[in-house]
C-alpha positions as CSV (number, residue, x, y, z in Angstrom):
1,X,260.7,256.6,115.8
2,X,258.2,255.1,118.3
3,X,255.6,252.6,116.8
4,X,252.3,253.2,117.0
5,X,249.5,251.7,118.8
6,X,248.5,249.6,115.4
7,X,251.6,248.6,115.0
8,X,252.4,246.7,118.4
9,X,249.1,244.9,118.6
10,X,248.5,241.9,118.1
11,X,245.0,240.7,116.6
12,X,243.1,237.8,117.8
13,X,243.1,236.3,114.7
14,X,247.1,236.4,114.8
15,X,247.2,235.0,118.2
16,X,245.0,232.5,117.2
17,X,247.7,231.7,114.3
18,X,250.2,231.7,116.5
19,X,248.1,229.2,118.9
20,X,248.4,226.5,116.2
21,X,251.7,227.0,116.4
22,X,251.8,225.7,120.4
23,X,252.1,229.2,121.3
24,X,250.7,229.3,125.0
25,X,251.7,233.1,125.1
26,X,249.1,233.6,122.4
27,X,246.5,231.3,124.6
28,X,247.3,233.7,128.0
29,X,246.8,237.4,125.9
30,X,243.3,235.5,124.4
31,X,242.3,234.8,127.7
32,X,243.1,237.7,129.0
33,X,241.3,239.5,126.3
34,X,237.8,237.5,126.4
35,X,238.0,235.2,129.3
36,X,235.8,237.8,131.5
37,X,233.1,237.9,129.4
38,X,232.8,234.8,128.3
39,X,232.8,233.7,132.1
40,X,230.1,236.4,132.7
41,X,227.6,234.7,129.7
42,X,228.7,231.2,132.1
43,X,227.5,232.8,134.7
44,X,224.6,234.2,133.5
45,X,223.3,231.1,131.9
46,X,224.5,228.7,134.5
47,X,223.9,230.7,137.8
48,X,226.8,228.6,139.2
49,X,230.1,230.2,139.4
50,X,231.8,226.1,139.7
51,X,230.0,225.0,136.7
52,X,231.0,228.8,134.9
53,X,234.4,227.9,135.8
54,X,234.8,224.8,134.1
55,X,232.8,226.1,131.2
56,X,235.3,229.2,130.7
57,X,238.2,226.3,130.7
58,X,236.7,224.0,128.5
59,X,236.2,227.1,125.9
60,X,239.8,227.8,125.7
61,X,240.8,224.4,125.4
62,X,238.3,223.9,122.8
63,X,239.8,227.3,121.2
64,X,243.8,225.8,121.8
65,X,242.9,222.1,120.5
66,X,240.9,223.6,117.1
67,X,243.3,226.4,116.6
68,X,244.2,225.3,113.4
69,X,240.9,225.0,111.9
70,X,239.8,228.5,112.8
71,X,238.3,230.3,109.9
72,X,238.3,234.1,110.7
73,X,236.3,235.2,107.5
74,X,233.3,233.3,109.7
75,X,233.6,234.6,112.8
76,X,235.5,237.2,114.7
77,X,237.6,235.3,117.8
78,X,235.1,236.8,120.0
79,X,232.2,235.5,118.4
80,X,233.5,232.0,118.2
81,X,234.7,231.9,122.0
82,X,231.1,233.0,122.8
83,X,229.6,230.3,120.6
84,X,231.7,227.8,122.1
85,X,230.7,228.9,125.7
86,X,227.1,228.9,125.2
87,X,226.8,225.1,123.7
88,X,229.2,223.9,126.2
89,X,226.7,226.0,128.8
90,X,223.3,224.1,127.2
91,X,224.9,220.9,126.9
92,X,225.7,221.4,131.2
93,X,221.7,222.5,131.2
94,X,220.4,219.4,129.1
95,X,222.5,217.5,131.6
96,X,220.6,218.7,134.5
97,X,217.5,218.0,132.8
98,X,216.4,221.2,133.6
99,X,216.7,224.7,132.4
100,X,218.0,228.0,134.1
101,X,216.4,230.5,136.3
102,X,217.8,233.7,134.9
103,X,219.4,236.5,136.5
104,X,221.5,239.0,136.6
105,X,224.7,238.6,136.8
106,X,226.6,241.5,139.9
107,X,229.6,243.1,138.8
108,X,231.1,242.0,142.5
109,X,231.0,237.9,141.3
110,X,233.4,238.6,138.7
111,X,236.2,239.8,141.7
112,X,239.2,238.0,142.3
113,X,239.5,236.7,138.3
114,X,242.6,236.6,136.9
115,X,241.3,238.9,133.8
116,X,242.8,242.1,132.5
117,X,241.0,245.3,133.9
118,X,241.6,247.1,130.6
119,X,238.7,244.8,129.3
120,X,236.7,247.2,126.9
121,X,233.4,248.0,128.7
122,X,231.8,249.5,125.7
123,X,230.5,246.7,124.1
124,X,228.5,245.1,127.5
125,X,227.3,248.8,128.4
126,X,225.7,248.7,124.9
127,X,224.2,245.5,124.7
128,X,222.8,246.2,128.0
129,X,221.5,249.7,126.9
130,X,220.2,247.8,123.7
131,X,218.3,245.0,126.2
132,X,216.8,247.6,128.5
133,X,215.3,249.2,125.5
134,X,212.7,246.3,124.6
135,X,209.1,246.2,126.3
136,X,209.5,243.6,129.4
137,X,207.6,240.6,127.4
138,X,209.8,240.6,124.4
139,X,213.3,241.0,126.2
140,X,211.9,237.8,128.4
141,X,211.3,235.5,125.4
142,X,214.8,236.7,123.7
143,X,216.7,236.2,127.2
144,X,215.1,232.7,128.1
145,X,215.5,231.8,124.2
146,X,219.5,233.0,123.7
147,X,220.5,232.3,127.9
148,X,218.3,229.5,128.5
149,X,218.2,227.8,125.2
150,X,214.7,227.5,125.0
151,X,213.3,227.0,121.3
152,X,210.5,229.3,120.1
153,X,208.5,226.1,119.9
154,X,209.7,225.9,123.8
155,X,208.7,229.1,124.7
156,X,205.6,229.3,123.0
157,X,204.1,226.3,125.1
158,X,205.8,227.8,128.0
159,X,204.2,231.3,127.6
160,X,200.6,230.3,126.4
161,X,201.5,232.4,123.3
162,X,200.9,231.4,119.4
163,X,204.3,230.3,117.6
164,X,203.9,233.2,115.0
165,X,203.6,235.7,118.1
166,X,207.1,234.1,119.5
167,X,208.8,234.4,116.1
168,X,207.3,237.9,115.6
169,X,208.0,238.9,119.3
170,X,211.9,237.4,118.8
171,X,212.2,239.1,115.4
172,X,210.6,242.4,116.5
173,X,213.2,242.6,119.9
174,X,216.3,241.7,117.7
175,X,215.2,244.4,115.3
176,X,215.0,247.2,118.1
177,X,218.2,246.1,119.7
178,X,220.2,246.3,116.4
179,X,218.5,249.9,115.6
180,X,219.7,251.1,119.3
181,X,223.3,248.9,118.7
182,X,223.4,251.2,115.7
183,X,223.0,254.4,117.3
184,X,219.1,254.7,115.4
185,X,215.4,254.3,116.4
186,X,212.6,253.4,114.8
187,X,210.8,256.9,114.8
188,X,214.0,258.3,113.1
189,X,214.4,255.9,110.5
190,X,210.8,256.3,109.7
191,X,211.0,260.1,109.4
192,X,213.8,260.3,107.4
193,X,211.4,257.7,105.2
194,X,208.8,260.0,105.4
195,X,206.7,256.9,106.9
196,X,205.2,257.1,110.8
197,X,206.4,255.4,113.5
C-alpha cells in the first residue's frame, strides 16, 4: 500500500527537531521551504540584494544555532524565520542610520536562487490581494511601519498626522486586510449584522 501524501511529509516543526539534533538535511528542506520568501521581505526592506543575501544567511543560522529552544506552540517555523529576518533587516537599517526607500520587489530579482519552485504562491498572492485592498494613505503608513520599521510615533512626525490618526489608520488597514485574508468584507459582515457599512 502506497503512503499518502500526510504520511511522507515532514513538518517544519519536525525538521526543526531534527535540526537540534545536527541534522543539516533538516536545515537544506527548511531552506528550501522558506528561504525565498524570506529573501524577498530582505529584499523588500533592504533594496540591496548583497545586504538580502547575508540577511537570509544569518536567519538560518540563527534558526540552526537556536534550534533547540524553538517553541512551536508560539510560532509556526514560518513566522519565526520571518521574525528573525526582519530584526536582523532593521538592525542593518539602524546601522545605516537611515531608513529604506520602499519598493517593490520584481519577480525577475529572485532568478538564479537556489529555492524550490514548488514554493506555495498562495499565501504572497493573498497578502498582496489583501495590501492592494486598503486606500493608498493607510497601506503607506502600515508598509513604512512593518518594511521600514518606522514607529507610529515615527510616522506621525513624518506624515504631519496626529498619533491617534496613525494608530487608527494602522488599526483600521490591519482590520481590512484580515477581513479580505478571510475571504469577508466589511459590507458583508455588517449585513449579515443587520448594521450598514
Amino acid at each position: 500500500m502506497l503512503a499518502t501524501l500526510a504520511d511522507t511529509v515532514v513538518s517544519d516543526a519536525e525538521l526543526v527537531a531534527l535540526m537540534a539534533n545536527g541534522d543539516e538535511g533538516a536545515l537544506r528542506e527548511l531552506f528550501e521551504r522558506h528561504g525565498g520568501i524570506v529573501l524577498s521581505l530582505a529584499l523588500r526592506m533592504l533594496s540591496n540584494r548583497e545586504d538580502a543575501e547575508e540577511v537570509l544567511h544569518d536567519t538560518f543560522l540563527s534558526l540552526w544555532r537556536h534550534a533547540a529552544q524553538y517553541d512551536g506552540s508560539k510560532a509556526a517555523v514560518r513566522t519565526y524565520l520571518y521574525a528573525v529576518a526582519r530584526n536582523h533587516c532593521l538592525t542593518r537599517l539602524r546601522a545605516r542610520s537611515a531608513r529604506p526607500q520602499l519598493r517593490d520587489i520584481e519577480p525577475e530579482a529572485l532568478e538564479g536562487s537556489a529555492f524550490s519552485a514548488n514554493e506555495d504562491p498562495v499565501p504572497g498572492v493573498m497578502a498582496r490581494r489583501a495590501l492592494a485592498s486598503l486606500v493608498d494613505e493607510d497601506r503607506r503608513l502600515l508598509e513604512e511601519a512593518y518594511f521600514g520599521g518606522w514607529s507610529q510615533s515615527e510616522l506621525a512626525e513624518r506624515h504631519d498626522l496626529p498619533l491617534g490618526t496613525v494608530k487608527s489608520r494602522v488599526r483600521r488597514a490591519l482590520l481590512k486586510m484580515r477581513d479580505v485574508l478571510l475571504g469577508r468584507s466589511i459590507a458583508a459582515a455588517a449585513t449579515m449584522t443587520g448594521g450598514t457599512a
